[in-house]
Backbone as ProteinMPNN parsed JSONL, in Angstrom:
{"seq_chain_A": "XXXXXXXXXXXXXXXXXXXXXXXXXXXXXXXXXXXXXXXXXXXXXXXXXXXXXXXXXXXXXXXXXXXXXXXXXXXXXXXXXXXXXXXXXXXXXXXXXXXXXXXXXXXXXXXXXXXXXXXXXXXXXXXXXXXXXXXXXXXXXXXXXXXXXXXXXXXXXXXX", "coords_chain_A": {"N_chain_A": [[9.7, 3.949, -19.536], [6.564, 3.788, -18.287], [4.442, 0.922, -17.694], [1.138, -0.686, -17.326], [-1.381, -2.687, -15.946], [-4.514, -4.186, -15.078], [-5.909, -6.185, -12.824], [-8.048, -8.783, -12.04], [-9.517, -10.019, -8.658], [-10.069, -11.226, -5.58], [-10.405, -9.276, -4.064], [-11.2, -7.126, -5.765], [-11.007, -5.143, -8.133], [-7.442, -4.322, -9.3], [-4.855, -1.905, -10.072], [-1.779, -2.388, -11.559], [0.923, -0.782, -12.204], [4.535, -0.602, -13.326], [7.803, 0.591, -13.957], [10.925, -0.055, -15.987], [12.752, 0.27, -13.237], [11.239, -0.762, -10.995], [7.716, -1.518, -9.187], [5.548, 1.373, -9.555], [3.027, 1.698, -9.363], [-0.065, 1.152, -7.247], [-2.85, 0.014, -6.595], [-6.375, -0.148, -5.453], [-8.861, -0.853, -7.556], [-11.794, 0.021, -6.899], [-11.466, 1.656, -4.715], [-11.435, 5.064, -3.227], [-9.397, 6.236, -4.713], [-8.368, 5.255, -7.369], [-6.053, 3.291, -9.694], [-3.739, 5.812, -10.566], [-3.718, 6.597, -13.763], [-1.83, 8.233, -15.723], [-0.569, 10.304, -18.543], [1.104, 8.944, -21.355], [1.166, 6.654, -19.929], [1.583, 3.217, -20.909], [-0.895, 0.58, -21.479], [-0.644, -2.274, -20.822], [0.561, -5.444, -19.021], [3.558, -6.159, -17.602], [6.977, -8.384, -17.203], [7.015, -7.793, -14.449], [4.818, -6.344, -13.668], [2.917, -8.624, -13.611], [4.579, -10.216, -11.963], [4.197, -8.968, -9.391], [1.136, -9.475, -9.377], [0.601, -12.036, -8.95], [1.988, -12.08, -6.527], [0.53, -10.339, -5.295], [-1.901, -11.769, -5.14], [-1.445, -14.422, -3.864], [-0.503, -13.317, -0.975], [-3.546, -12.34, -0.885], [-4.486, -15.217, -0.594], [-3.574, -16.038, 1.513], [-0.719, -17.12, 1.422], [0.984, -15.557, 1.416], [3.131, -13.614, 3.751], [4.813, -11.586, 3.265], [5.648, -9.133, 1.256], [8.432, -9.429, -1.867], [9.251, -7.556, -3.978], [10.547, -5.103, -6.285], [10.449, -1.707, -5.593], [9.831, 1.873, -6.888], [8.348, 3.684, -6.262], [7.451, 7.199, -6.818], [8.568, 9.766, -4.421], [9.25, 12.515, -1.8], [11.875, 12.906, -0.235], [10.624, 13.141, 2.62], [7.915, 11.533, 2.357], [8.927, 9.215, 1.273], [10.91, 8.2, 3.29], [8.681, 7.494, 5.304], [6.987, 5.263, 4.148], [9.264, 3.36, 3.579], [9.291, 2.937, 6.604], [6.305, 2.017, 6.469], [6.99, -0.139, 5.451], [8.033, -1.911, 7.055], [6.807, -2.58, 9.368], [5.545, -5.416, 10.323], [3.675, -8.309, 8.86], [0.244, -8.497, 10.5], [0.343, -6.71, 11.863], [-0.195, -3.717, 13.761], [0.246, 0.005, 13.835], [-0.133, 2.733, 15.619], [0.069, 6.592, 14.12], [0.972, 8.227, 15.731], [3.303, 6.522, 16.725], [4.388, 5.628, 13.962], [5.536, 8.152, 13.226], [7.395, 8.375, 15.325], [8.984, 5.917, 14.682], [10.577, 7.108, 12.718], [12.034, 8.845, 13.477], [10.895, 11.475, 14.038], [9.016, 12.502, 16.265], [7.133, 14.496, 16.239], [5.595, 14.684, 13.703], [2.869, 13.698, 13.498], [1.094, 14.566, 11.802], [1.886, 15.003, 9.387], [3.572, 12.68, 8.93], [0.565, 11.287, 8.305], [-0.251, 12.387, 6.199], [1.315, 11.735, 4.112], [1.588, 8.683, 4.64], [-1.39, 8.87, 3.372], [-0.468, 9.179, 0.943], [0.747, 7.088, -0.338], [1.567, 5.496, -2.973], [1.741, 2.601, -3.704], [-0.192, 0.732, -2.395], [-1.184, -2.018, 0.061], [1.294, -3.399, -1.063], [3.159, -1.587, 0.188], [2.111, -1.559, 2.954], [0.255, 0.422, 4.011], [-2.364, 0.227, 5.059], [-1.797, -0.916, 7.56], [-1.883, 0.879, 9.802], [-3.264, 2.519, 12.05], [-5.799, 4.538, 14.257], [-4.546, 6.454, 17.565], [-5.929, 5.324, 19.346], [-7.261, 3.022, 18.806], [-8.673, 2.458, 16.579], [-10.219, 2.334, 12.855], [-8.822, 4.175, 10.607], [-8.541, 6.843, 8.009], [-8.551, 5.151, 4.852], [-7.159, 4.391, 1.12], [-8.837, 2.458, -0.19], [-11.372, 2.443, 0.961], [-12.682, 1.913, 4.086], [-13.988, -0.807, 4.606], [-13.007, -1.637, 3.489], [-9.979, -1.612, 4.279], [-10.557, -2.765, 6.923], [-11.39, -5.116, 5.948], [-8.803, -6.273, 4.916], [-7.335, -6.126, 7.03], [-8.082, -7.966, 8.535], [-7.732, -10.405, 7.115], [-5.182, -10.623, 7.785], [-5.244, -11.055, 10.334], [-5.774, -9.488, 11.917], [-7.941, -7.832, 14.282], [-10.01, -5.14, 14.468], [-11.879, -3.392, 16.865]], "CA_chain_A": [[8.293, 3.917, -19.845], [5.55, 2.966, -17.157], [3.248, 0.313, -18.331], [0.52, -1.027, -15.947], [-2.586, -3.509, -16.032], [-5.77, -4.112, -14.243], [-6.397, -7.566, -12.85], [-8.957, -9.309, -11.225], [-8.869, -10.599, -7.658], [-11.127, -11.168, -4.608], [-10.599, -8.238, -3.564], [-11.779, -6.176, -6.641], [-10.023, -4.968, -9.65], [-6.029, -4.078, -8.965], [-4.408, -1.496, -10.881], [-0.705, -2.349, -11.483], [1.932, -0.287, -13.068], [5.786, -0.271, -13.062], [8.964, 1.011, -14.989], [12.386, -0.726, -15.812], [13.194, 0.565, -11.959], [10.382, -1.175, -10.029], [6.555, -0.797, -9.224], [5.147, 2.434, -8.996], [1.583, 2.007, -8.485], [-0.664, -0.672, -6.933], [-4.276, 0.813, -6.149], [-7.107, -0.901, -5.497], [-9.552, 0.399, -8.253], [-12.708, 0.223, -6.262], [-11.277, 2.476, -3.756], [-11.271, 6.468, -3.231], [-8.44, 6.673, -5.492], [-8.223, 4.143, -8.21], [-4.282, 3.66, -10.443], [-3.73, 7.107, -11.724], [-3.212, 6.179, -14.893], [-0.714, 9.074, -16.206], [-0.144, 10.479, -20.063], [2.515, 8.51, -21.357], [1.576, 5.464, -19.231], [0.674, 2.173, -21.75], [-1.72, -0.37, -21.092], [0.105, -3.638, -21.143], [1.324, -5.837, -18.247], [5.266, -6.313, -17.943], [7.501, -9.315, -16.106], [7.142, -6.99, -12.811], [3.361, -6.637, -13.294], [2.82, -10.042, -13.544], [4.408, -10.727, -10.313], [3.047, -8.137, -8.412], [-0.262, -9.566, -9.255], [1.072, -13.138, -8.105], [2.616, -12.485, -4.899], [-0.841, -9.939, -4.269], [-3.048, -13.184, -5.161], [-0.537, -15.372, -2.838], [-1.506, -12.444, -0.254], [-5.056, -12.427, -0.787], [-5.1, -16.201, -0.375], [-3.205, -16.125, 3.015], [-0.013, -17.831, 1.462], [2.26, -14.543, 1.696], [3.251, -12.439, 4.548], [5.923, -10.308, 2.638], [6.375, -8.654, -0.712], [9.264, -9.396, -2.381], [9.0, -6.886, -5.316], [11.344, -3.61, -6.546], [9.913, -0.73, -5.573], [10.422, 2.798, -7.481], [7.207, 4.603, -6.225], [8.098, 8.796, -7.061], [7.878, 10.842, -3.692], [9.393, 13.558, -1.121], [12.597, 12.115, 0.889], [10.051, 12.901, 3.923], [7.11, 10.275, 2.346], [9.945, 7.806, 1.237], [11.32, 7.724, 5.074], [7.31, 7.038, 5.94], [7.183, 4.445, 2.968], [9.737, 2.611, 4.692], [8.875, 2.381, 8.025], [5.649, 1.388, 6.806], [7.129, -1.563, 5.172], [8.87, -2.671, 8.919], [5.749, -3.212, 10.189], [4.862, -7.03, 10.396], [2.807, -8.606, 9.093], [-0.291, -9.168, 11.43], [0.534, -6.047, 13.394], [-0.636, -2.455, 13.454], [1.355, 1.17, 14.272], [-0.12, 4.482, 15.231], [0.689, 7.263, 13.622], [2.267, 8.298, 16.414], [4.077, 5.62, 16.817], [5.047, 5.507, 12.578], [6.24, 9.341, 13.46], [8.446, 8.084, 16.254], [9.281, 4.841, 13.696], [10.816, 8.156, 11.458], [12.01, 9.48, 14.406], [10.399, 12.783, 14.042], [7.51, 12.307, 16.761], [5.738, 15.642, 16.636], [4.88, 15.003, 12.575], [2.273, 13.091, 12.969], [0.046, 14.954, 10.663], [2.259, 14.759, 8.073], [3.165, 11.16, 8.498], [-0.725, 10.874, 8.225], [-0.311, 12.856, 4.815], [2.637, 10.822, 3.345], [1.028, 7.496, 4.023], [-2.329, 8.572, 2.721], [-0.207, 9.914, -0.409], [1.013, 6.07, -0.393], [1.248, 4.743, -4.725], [1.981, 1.293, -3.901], [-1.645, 0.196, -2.136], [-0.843, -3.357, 0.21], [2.507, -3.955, -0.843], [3.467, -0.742, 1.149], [0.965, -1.7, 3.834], [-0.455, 2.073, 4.703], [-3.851, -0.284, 5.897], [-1.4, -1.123, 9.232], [-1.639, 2.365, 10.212], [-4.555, 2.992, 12.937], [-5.665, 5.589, 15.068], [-3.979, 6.348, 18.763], [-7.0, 4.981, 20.113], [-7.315, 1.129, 18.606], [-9.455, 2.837, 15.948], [-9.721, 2.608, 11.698], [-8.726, 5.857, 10.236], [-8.554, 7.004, 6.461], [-7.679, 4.539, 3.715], [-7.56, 5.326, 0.345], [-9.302, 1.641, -0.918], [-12.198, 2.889, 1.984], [-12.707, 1.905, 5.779], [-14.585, -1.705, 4.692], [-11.46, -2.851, 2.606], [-8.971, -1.759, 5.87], [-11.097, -3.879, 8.105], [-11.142, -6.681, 5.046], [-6.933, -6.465, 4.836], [-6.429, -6.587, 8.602], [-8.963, -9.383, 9.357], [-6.876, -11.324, 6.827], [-3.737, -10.783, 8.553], [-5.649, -12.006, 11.453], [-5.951, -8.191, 13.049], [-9.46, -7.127, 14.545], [-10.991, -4.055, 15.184], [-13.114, -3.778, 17.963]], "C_chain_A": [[7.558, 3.164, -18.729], [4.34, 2.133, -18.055], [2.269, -0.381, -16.612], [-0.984, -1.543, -16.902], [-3.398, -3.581, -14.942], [-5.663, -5.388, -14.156], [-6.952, -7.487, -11.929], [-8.651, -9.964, -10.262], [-9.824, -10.905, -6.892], [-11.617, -10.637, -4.328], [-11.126, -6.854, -4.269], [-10.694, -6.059, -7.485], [-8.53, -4.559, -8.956], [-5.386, -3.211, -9.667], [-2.624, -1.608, -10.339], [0.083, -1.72, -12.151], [3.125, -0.392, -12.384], [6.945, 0.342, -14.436], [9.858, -0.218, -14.853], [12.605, -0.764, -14.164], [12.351, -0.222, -10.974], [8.505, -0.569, -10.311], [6.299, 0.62, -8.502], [3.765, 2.395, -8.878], [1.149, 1.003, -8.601], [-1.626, 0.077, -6.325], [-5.646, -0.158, -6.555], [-8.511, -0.369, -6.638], [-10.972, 0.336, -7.755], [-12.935, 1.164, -5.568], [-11.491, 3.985, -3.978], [-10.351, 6.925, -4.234], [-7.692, 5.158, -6.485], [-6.617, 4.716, -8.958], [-4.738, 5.05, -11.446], [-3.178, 7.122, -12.483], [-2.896, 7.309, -15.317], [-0.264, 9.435, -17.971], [1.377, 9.987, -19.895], [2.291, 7.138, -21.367], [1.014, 4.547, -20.587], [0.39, 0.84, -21.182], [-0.661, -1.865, -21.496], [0.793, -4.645, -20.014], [2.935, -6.388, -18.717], [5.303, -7.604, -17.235], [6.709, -8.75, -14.83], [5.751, -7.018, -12.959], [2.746, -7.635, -12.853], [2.745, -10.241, -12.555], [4.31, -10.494, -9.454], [1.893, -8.894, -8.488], [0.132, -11.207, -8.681], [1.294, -12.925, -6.828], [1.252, -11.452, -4.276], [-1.604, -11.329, -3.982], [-2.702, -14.286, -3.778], [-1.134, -14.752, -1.405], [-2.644, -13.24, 0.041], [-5.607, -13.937, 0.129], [-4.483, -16.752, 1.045], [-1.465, -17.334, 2.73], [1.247, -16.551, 1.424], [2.39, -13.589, 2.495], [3.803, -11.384, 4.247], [5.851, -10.025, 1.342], [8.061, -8.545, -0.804], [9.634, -9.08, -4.004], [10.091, -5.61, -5.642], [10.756, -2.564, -6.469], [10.305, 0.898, -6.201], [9.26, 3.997, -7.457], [8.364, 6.403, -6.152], [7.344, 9.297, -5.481], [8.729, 11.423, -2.845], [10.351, 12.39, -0.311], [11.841, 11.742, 2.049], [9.013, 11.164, 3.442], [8.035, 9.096, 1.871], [10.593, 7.107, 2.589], [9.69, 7.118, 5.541], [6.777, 5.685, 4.923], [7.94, 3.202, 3.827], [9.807, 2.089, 5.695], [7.25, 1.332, 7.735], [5.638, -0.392, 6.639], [7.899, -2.609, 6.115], [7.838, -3.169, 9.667], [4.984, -4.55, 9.579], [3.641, -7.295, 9.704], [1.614, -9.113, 10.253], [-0.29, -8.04, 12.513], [0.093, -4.905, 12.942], [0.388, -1.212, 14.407], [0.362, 2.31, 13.853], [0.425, 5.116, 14.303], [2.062, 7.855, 14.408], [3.287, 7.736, 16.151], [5.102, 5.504, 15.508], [5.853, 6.856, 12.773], [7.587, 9.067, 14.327], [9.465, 7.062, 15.907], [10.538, 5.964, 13.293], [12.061, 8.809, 12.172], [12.094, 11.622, 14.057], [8.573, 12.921, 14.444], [6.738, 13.326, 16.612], [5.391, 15.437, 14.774], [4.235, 14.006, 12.18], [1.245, 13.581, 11.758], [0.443, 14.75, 9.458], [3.013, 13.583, 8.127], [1.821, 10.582, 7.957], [-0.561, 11.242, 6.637], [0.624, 11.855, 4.211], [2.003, 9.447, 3.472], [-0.507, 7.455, 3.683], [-1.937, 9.048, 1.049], [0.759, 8.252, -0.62], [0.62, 5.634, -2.061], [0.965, 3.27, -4.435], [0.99, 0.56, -2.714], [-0.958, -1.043, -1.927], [0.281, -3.72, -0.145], [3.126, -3.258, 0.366], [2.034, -0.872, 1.737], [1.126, 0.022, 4.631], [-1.659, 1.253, 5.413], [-2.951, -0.861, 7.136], [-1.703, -0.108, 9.655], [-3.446, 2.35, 11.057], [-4.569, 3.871, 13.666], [-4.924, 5.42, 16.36], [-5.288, 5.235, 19.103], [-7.573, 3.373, 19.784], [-8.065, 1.467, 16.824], [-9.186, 2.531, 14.241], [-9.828, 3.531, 11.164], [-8.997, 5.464, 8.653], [-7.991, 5.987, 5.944], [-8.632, 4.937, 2.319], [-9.044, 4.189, -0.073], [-11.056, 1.206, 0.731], [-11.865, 1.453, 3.175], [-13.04, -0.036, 6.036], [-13.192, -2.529, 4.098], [-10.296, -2.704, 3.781], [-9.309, -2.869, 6.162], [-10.7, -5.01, 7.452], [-9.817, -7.175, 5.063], [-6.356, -6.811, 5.882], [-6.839, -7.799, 9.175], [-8.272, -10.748, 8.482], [-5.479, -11.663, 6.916], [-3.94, -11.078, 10.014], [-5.873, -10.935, 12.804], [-7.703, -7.802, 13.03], [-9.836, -6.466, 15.586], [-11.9, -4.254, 15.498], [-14.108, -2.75, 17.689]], "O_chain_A": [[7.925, 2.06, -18.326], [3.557, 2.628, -18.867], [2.6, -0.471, -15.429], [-1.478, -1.108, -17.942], [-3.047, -3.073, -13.877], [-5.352, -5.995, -15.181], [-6.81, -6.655, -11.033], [-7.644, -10.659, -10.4], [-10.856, -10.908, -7.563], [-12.829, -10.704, -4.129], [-11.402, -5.808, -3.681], [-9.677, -6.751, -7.524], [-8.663, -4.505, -7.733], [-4.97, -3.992, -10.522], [-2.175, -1.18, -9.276], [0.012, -2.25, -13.26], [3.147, -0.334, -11.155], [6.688, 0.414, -15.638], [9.746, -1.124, -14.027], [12.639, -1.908, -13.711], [12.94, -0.335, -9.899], [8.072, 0.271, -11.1], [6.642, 0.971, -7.373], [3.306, 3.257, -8.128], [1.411, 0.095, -9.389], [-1.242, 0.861, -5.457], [-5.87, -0.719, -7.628], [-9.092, 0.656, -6.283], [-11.588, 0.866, -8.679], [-14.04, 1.7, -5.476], [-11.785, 4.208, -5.152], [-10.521, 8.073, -4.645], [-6.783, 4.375, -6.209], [-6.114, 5.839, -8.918], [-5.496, 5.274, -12.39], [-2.036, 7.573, -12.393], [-3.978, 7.881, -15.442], [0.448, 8.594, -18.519], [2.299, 10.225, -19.115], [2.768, 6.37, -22.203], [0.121, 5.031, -21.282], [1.185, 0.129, -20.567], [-0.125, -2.125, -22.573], [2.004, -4.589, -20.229], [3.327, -6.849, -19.789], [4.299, -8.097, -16.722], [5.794, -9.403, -14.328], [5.276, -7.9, -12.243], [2.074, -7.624, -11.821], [1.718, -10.447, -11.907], [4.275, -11.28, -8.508], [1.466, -9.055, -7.345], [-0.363, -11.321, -7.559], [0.747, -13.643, -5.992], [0.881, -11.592, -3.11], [-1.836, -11.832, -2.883], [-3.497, -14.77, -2.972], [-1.984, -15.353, -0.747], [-2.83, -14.233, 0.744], [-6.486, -14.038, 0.985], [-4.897, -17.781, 1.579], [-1.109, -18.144, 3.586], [2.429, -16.893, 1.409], [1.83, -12.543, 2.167], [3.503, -10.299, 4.747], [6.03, -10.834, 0.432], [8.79, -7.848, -0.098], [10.062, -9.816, -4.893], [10.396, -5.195, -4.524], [10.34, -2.263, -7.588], [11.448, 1.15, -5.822], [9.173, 4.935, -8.25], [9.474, 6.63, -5.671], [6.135, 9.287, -5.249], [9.653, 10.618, -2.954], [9.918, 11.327, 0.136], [11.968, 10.65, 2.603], [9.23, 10.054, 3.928], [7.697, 7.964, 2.219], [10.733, 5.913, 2.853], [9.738, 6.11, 6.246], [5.804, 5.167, 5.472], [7.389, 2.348, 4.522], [10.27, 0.965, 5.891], [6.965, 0.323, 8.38], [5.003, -1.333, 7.115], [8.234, -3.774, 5.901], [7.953, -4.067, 10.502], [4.143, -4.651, 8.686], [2.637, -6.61, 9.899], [1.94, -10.082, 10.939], [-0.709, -8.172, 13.663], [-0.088, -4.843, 11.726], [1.074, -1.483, 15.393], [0.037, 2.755, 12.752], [1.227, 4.543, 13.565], [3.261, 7.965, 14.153], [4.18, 8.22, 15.455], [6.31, 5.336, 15.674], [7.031, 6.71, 12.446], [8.683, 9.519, 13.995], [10.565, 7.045, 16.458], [11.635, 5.539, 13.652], [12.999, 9.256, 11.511], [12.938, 12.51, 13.941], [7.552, 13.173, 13.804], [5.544, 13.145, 16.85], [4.697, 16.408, 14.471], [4.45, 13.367, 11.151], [0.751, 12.814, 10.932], [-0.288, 14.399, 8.531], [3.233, 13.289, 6.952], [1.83, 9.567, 7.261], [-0.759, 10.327, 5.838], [-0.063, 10.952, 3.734], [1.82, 8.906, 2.382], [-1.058, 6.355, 3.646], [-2.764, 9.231, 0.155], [1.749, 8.519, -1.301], [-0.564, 5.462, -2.352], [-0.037, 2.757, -4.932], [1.594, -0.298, -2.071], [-0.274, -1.529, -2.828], [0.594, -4.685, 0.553], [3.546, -3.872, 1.347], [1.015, -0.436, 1.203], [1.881, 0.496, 5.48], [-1.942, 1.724, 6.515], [-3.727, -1.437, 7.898], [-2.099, -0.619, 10.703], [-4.524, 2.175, 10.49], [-3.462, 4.301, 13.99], [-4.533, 4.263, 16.519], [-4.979, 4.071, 18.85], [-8.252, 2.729, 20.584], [-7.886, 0.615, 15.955], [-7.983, 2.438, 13.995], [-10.965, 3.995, 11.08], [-9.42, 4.422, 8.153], [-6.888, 5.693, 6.405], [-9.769, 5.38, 2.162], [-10.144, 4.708, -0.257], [-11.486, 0.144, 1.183], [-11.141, 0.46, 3.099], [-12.656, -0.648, 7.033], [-12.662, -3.624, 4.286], [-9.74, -3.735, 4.157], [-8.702, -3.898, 5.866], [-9.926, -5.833, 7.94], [-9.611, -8.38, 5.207], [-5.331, -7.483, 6.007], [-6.259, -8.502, 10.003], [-8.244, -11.879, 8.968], [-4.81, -12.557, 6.398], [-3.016, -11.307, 10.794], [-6.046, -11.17, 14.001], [-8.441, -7.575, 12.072], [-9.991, -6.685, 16.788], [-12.776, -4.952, 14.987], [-15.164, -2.728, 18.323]]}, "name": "protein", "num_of_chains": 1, "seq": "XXXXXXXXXXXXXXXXXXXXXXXXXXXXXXXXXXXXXXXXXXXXXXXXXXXXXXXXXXXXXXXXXXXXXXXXXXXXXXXXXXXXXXXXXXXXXXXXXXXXXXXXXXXXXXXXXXXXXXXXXXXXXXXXXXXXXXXXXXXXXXXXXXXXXXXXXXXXXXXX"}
């Protein structure tokens, strides 16, 4: 059974859900694509919710560089290999797409690296807001363009 809660933060509301297996979704609900809350799913935070919303807050407040959470997001061997890589990238640092394609090593798909981490469940734990254009640039995110900038400037990254 997936249960999942909403909490409050700095950064705007949070939608958390997970199963027995880990979290499957972490979405900022302000954003383009708020927690797609799912028939079935019930309202209720778990253990694992909980401390998702702890170690985000820890985050937020500049006292955590890493998640140390179970992850069990549902998706495509290809977006689980892009999932992964994105969670290699440092805090504090940013990766083309290119570059996340070549991470994969399967450099010519960047387009569909681009697809797989904008099809990203787990919002900031799986940092998809590292991901920038070739060019220094901020591309698509789902929790929009102002919350990127907000996520990287508190990992101490700034776009020019």
């Amino acid at each position: 059974m997936i249960r999942y809660e909403i909490y409050p933060s700095q950064f705007g509301e949070i939608g958390i859900a997970a199963c027995e297996d880990g979290l499957v979704g972490v979405d900022l609900q302000t954003g383009k694509r708020p927690l797609p809350v799912k028939a079935g799913w019930q309202r209720g935070s778990t253990d694992l919710t909980d401390a998702a919303f702890e170690q985000l807050a820890a985050y937020f407040s500049g006292d955590l560089q890493a998640f140390d959470l179970p992850l069990s997001a549902a998706g495509t061997p290809f977006q689980q290999s892009v999932w992964r890589a994105l969670c290699a990238i440092p805090f504090g640092e940013t990766r083309s797409y290119r570059e996340l394609a070549g991470a994969i090593g399967n450099p010519k798909a960047v387009r569909a690296v681009a697809g797989a981490n904008g099809a990203n469940p787990l919002s900031i734990v799986v940092p998809c807001h590292r991901v920038i254009g070739a060019d220094g640039t901020l591309t698509g995110y789902a929790g929009g363009l102002e919350m990127k900038a907000r996520l990287l400037a508190l990992e101490g990254v700034l776009i020019g």
